[in-house]
C-alpha positions as CSV (number, residue, x, y, z in Angstrom):
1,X,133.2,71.7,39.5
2,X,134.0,72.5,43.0
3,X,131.7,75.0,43.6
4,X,129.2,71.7,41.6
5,X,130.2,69.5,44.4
6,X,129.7,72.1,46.9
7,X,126.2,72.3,45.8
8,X,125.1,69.1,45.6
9,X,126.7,68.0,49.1
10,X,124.6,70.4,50.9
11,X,121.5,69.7,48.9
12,X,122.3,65.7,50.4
13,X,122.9,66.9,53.5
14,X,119.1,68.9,54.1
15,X,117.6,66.2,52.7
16,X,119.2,64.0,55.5
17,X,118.1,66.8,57.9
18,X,114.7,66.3,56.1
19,X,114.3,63.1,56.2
20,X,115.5,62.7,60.3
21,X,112.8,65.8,60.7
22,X,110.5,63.7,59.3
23,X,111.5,59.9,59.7
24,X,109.3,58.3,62.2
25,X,110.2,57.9,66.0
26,X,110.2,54.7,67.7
27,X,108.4,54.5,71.3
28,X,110.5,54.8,74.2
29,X,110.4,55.1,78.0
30,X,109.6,58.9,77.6
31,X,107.4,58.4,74.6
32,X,103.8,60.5,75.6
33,X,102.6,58.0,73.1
34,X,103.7,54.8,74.7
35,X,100.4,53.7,76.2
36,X,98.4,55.0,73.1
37,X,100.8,52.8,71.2
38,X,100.5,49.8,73.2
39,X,96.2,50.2,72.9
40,X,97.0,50.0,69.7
41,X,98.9,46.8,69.2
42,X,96.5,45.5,71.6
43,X,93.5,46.2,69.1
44,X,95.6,44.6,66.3
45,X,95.8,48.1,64.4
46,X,99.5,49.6,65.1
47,X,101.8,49.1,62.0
48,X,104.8,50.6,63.3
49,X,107.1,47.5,61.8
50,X,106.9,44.6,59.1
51,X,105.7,41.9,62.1
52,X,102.9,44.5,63.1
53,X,102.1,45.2,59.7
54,X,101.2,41.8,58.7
55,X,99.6,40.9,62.2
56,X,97.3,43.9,61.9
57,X,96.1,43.0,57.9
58,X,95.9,39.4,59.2
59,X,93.6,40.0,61.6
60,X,91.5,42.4,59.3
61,X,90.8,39.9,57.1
62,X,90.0,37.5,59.5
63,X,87.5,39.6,61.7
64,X,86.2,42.1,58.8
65,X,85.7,40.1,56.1
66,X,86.2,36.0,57.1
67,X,84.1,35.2,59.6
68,X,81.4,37.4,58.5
69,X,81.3,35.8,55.1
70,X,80.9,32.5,57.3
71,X,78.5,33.8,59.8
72,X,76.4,34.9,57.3
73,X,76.7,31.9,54.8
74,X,76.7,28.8,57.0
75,X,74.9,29.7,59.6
76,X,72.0,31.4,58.1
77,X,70.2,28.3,59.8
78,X,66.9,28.2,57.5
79,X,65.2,25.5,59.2
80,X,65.3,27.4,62.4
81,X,62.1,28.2,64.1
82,X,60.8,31.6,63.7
83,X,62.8,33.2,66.4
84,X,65.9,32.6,65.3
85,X,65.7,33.5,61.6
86,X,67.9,36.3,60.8
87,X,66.8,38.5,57.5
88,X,68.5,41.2,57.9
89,X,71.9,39.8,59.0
90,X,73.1,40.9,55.5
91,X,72.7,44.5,56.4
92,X,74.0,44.6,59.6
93,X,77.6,42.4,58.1
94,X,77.7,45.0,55.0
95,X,77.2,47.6,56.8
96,X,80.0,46.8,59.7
97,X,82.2,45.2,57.6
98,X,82.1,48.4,55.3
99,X,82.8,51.1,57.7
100,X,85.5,49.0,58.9
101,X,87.2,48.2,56.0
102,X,86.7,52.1,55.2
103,X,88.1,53.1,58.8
104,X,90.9,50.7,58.6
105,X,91.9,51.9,55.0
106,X,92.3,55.6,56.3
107,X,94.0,54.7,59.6
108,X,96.6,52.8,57.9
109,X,97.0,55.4,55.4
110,X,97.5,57.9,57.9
111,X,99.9,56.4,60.0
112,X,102.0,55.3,57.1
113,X,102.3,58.4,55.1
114,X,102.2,61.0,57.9
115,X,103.3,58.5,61.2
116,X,101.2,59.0,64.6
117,X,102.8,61.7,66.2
118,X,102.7,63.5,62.8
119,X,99.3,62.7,62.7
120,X,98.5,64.0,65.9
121,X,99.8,67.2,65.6
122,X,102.9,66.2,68.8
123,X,105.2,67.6,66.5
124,X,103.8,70.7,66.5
125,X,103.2,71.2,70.4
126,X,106.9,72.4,70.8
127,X,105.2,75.9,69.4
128,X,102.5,75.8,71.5
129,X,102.1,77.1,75.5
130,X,102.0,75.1,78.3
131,X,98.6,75.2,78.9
132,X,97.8,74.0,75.4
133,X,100.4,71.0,75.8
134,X,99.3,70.1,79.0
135,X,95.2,70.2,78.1
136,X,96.5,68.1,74.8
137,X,97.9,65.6,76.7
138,X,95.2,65.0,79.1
139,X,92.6,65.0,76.5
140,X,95.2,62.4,74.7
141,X,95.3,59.9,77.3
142,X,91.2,60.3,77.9
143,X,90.5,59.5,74.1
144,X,91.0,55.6,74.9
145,X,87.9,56.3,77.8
146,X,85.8,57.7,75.1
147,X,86.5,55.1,72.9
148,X,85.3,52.3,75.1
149,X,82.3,54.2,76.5
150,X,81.3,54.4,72.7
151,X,81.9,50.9,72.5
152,X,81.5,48.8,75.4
153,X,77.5,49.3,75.8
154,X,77.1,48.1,72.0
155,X,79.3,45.4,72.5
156,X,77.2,44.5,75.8
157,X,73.9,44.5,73.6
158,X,75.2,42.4,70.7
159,X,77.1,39.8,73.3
160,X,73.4,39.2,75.5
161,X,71.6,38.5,72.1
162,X,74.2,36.2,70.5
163,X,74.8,34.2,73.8
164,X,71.0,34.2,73.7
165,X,70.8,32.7,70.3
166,X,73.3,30.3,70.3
167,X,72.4,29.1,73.9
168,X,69.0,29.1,72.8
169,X,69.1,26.7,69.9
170,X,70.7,29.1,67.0
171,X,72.9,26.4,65.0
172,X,73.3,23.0,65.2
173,X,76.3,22.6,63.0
174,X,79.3,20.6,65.3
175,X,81.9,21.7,62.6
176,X,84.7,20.8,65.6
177,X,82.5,17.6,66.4
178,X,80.5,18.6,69.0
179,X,77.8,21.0,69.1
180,X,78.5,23.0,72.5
181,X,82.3,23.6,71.7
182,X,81.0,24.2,67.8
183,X,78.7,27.0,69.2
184,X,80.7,28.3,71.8
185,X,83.8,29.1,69.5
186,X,81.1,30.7,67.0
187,X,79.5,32.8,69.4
188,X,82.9,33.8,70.1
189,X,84.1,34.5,67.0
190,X,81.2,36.4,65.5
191,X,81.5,38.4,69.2
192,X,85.6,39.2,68.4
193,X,84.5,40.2,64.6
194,X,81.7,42.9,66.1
195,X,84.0,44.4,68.4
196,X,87.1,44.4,66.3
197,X,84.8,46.6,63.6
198,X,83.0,48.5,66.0
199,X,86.1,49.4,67.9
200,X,88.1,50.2,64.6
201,X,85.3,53.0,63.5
202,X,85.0,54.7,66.6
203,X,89.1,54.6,67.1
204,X,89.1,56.7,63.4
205,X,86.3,59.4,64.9
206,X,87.9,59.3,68.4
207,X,91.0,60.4,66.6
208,X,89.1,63.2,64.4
209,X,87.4,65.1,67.5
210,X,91.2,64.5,69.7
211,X,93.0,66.1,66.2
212,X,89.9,69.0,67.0
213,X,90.3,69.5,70.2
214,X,93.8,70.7,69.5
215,X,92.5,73.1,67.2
216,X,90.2,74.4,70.1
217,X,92.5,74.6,72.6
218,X,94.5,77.0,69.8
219,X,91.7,79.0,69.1
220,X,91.2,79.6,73.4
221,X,94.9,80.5,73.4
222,X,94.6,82.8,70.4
223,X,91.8,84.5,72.1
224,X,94.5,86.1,74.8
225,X,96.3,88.2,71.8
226,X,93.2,90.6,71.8
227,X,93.5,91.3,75.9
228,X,97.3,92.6,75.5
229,X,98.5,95.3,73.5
230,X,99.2,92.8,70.2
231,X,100.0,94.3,66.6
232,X,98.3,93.4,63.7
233,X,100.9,91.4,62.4
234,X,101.6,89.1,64.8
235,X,97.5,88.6,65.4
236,X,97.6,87.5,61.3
237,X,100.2,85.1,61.4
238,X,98.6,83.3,64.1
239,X,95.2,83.1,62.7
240,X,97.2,81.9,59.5
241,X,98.6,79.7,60.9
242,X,95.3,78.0,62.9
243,X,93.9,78.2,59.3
244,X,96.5,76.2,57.9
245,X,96.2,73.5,60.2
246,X,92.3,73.6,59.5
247,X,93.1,73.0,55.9
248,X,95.4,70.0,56.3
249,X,92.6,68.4,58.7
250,X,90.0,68.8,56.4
251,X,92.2,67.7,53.5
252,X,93.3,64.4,55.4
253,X,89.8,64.0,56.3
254,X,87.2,64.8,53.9
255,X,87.1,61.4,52.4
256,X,87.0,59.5,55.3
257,X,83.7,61.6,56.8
258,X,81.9,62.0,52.9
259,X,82.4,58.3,52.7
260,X,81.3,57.2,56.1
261,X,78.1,59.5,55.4
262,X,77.4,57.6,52.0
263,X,77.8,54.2,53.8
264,X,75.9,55.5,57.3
265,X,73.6,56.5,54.8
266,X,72.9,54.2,52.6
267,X,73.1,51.5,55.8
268,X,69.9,53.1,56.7
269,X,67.9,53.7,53.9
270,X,68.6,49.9,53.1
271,X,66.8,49.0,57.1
272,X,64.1,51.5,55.7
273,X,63.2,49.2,52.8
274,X,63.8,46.2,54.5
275,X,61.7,46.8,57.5
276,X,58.6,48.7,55.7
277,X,58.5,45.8,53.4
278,X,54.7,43.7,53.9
279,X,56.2,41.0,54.5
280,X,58.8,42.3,57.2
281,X,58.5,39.9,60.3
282,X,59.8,43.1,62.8
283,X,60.4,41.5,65.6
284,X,63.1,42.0,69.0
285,X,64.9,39.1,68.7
286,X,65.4,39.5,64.3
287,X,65.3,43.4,63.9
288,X,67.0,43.8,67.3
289,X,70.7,43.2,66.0
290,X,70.0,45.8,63.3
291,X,68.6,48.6,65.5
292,X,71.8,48.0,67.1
293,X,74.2,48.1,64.5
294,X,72.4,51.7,63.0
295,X,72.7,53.2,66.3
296,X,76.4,52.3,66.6
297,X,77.2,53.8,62.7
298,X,74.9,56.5,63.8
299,X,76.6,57.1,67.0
300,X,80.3,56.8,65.1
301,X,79.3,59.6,62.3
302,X,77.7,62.3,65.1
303,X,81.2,61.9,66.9
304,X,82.6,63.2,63.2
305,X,80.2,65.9,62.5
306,X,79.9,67.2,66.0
307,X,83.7,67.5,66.6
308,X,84.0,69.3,62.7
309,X,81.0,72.0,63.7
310,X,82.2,72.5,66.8
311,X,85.9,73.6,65.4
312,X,83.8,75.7,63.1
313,X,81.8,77.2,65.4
314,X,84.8,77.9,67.7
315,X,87.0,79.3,64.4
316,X,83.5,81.8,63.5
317,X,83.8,83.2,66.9
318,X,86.9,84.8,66.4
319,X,85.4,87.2,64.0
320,X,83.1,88.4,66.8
321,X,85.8,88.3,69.4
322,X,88.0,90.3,66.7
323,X,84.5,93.0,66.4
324,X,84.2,93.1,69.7
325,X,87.7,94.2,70.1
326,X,87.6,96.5,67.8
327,X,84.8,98.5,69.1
328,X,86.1,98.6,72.7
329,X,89.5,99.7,71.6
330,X,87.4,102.7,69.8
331,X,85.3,103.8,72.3
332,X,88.4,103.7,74.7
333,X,89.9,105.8,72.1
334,X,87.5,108.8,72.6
335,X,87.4,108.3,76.4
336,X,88.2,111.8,78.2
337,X,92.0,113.0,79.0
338,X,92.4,112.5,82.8
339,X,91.6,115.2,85.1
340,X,88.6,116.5,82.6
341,X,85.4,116.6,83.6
342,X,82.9,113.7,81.6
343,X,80.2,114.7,79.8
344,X,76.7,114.8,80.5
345,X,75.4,112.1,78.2
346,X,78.6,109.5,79.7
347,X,77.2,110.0,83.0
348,X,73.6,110.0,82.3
349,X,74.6,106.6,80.5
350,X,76.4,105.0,83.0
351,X,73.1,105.7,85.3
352,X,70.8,103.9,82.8
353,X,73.4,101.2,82.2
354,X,75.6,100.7,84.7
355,X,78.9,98.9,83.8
356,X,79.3,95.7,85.5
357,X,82.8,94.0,86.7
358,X,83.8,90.4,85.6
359,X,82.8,89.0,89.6
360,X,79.3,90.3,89.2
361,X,76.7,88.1,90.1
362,X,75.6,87.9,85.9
363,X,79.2,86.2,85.6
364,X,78.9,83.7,88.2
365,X,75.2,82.6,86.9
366,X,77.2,82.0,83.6
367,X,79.8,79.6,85.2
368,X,81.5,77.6,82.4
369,X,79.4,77.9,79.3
370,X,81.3,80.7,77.9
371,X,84.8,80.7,77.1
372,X,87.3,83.4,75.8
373,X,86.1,82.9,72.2
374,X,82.7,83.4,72.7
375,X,81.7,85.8,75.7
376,X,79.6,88.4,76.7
377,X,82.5,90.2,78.8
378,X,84.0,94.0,77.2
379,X,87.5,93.2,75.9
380,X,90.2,95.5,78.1
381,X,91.7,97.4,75.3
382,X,94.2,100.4,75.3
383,X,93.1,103.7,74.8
384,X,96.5,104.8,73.7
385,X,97.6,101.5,71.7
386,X,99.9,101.5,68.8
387,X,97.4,99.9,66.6
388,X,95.2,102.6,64.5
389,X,91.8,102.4,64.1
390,X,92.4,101.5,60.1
391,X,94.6,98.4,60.9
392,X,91.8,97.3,63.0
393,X,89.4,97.7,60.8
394,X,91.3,96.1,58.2
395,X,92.1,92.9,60.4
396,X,88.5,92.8,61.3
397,X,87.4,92.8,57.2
398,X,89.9,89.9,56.9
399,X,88.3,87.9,59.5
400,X,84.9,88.7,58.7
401,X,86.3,87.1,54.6
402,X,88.5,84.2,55.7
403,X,86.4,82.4,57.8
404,X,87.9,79.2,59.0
405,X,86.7,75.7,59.5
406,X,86.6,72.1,59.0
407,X,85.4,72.2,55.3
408,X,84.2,69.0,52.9
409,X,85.8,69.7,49.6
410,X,84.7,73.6,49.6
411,X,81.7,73.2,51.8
412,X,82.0,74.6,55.6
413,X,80.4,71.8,57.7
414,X,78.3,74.6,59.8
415,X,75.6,74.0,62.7
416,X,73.0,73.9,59.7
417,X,74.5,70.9,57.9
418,X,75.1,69.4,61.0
419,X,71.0,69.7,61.6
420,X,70.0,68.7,58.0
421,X,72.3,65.5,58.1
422,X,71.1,64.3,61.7
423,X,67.6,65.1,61.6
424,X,67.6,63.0,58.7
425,X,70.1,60.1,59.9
426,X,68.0,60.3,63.4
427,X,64.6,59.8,61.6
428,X,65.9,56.7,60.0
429,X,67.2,55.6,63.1
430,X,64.0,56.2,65.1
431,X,61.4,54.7,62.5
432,X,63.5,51.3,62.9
433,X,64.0,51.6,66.5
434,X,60.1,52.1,66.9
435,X,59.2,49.5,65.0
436,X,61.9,46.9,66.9
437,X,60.5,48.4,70.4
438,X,57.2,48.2,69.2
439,X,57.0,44.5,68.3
440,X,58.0,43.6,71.8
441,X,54.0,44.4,72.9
């Protein structure tokens, strides 16, 4: 019984160790997160507590689904003139109003089941060096600037042609009693509803490439172990390691990108139809507002696909890095003992091809396109290092067969599905864009 007792109370007490491991952290005045957090009340999205919670649904269903179920219904305006018709408004409020809903669905889930800092990785910077830490954290507090270079121009498109329509003769329904104040609080409302979803899609993709960049700046610090005398075990555990955290990125967010391509997708092949029809009026001031909305979802899903092949591109290279290694820690291997003369056919070599150093002019004309993943510089190895030339092999054959990445339920999202998916999402994009810039002459 004692020993029962025993048993049990230190099973209770790691899962209170557990449980504070994991339990979520309020901000504080130290908090790295404290601004992030604040954006995030700000954009009616944090649901850190019950009051933030409910404020943040609230305002989802007011701006997502409310207003434009009302925009769309009741102020369709059919005996407008010609100008201010608006046929395909019930793309551009599905479409929105679905990548929103879908954006706002994962975020929530996220932060709920995992908590921010889990979810960005914080947790795990402890582990990492202080360049990675400190690159993290600047790229961290720049991710807000991306967001609102993403969004602000759309946002200054859609507000010129609503304040154009409404000033313009757009609605006369005076629902508060008076048409100006009716219109003005519309304009306003529809303008809040396209910049709450807009923002909320982009703040999901912002978070994806900032969750990859991590993962890059991991890979660049895991490229050092092959220019100091590392052994074979401690090279595997981090690349395990890296692959792990691949895994868990691509698990959390393979349903969030495969569904924001169906609905990206299917967004445009619905303008398609719309706009080839014969009796599609294509014209800037109807077809303008959706050119608009496909080039924001269009612009959302490259900032997902670009940031998952560039993680895979940057995870690939290692395998090459790895080779390279490997080659340059052979040859050094068969280099000459010291004081003996070199052969004929090294000097005869070194004549033809003449070994550069790293401050040669061909490494300035490079400047900072290459990186320490993927470089054309020889890897200083050791001629007399502990590692054989079979362990190196061997850890080369695992790299060149566990090839990590951001995958899509089995399927490495590579350069070439990055082509195939926006040659065809760009084509859709430019046949509507041509035929909205087009009607203007």
């Amino acid at each position: 019984m004692g020993d029962e007792s025993k048993g049990e109370s230190q099973s209770q007490s790691l899962l209170n160790k557990k449980s504070i491991l994991y339990g979520r952290s309020k901000s504080h005045a130290y908090d790295e997160l404290r601004v992030f957090r604040r954006w995030l009340k700000w954009m009616c999205v944090d649901q850190s507590d019950t009051l933030s919670t409910v404020l943040s649904w609230f305002v989802f269903i007011i701006f997502a689904i409310l207003v434009p179920c009302l925009s769309h219904f009741l102020l369709a305006c059919a005996d407008c003139d010609a100008n201010h018709d608006r046929p395909y408004d019930n793309v551009v409020q599905l479409s929105l109003s679905g990548v929103a809903a879908l954006s706002f669905i994962c975020l929530t889930g996220f932060v709920k089941k995992f908590g921010l800092r889990r979810f960005l990785f914080l947790d795990k910077l402890c582990d990492e060096s202080e360049t990675v830490r400190k690159c993290y954290m600047d790229e961290l507090n720049r991710s807000l600037k991306i967001l609102f270079i993403f969004v602000l121009p759309c946002f200054a498109a859609e507000s010129i042609y609503k304040i154009w329509w409404y000033s313009s003769g757009g609605t006369q329904i005076p629902f508060l009693g008076n048409v100006i104040v009716s219109d003005i609080v519309a304009c306003l409302l529809e303008l809040s509803s396209w910049l709450y979803r807009t923002t909320v899609f982009f703040l999901v993709c912002v978070l994806f490439r900032l969750i990859c960049y991590l993962q890059i700046l991991r890979l660049r610090d895991f490229a050092q172990i092959f220019h100091i005398d590392s052994d074979v075990e401690t090279v595997l555990r981090e690349h395990l390691r890296i692959r792990r955290h691949l895994r868990i990125i691509s698990h959390r967010y393979r349903r969030f990108i495969l569904l924001a391509l169906v609905f990206v997708t299917a967004s445009q092949f619905a303008s398609l139809l719309m706009t080839t029809r014969s009796t599609a009026d294509l014209h800037i001031y109807k077809s303008g507002e959706l050119a608009l909305c496909s080039l924001s979802l269009l612009a959302g899903l490259l900032i997902l696909l670009r940031s998952a092949v560039r993680i895979t591109h940057k995870a690939q290279a290692v395998t090459c890095l790895a080779a390279k290694w490997h080659v340059c820690a052979t040859i050094d291997s068969f280099e000459a003992v010291e004081g003996e003369t070199p052969p004929i056919s090294q000097i005869a070599s070194n004549q033809v091809f003449p070994v550069t150093s790293e401050g040669s002019s061909d490494a300035d004309d490079v400047g900072d396109e290459e990186d320490e993943l993927d470089n054309t510089k020889f890897v200083h190895s050791y001629a007399y290092s502990t590692i054989s030339f079979q362990k190196r092999q061997a850890l080369v054959t695992y790299f060149e067969h566990n090839r990590a990445g951001i995958t899509l339920y089995g399927f490495m999202l590579d350069r070439s599905y990055l082509h195939t998916i926006f040659g065809m999402e760009l084509a859709l994009v430019l046949w509507l864009l041509g035929k909205t810039v087009a009607s203007i002459a």
